[in-house]
N, C-alpha and C positions, 0 to 999 in steps of 0.2 A: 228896371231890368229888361222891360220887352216894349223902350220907349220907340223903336224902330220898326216892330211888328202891325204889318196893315194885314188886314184880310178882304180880299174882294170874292162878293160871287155874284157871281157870271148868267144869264140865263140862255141856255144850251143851246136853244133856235137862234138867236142874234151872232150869225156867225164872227159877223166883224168886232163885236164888242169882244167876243170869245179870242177869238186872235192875239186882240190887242192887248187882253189881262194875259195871256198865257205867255205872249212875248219877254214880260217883266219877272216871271212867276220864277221864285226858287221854292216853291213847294207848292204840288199840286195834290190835292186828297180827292177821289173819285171812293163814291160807297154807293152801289147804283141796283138795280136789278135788270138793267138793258141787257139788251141782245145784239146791240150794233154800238160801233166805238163812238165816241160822247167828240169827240174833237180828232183834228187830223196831228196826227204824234209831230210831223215836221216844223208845226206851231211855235213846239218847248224848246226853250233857249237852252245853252249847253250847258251840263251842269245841275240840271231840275230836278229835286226829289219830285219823283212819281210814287204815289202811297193809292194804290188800287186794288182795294179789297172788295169789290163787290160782288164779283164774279166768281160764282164758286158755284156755279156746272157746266158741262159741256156746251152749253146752250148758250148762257152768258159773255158777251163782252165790255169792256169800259174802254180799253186800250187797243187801238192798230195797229197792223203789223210796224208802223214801221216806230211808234213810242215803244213796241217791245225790243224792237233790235238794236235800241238807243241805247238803253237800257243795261244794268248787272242787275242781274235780278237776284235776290233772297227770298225764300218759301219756308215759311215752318214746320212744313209737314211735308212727305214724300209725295201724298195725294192732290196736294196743292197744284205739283206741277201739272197735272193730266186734264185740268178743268180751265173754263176762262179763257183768260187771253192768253195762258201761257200752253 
């Protein structure tokens, strides 16, 4: 069923290696506690689930402006939106 499924990670300071996985990526999972965006959004090919949950307060981010404004974003909560990258 999931004969097609690779998973790569990445290690965040190797910029180029980061590039070159994210180039191919249809789904990227960030769960972090940073405070500054993990990768440059221009990276993600068109198309990319972004699943970015880690940032949940005002202080936190995973994602940069410009992976947000790629983006249609969904929030489950109304408080969701006021925190993080969004």
């Amino acid at each position: 069923r999931y004969d097609n499924l690779s998973i790569d990670i990445c290690d965040l300071n190797d910029k180029d290696a980061l590039k070159t996985t994210l180039a191919s990526a249809q789904v990227v999972a960030t769960c972090t506690n940073t405070t500054t965006p993990l990768f440059d959004g221009a990276w993600l090919p068109p198309g990319c689930h972004v699943n970015g949950v880690g940032s949940y307060t005002e202080s936190m981010s995973e994602l940069d402006q410009t992976a947000v404004n790629r983006c249609r974003v969904w929030a489950d909560t109304k408080e969701a939106w006021g925190v993080g990258d969004l």
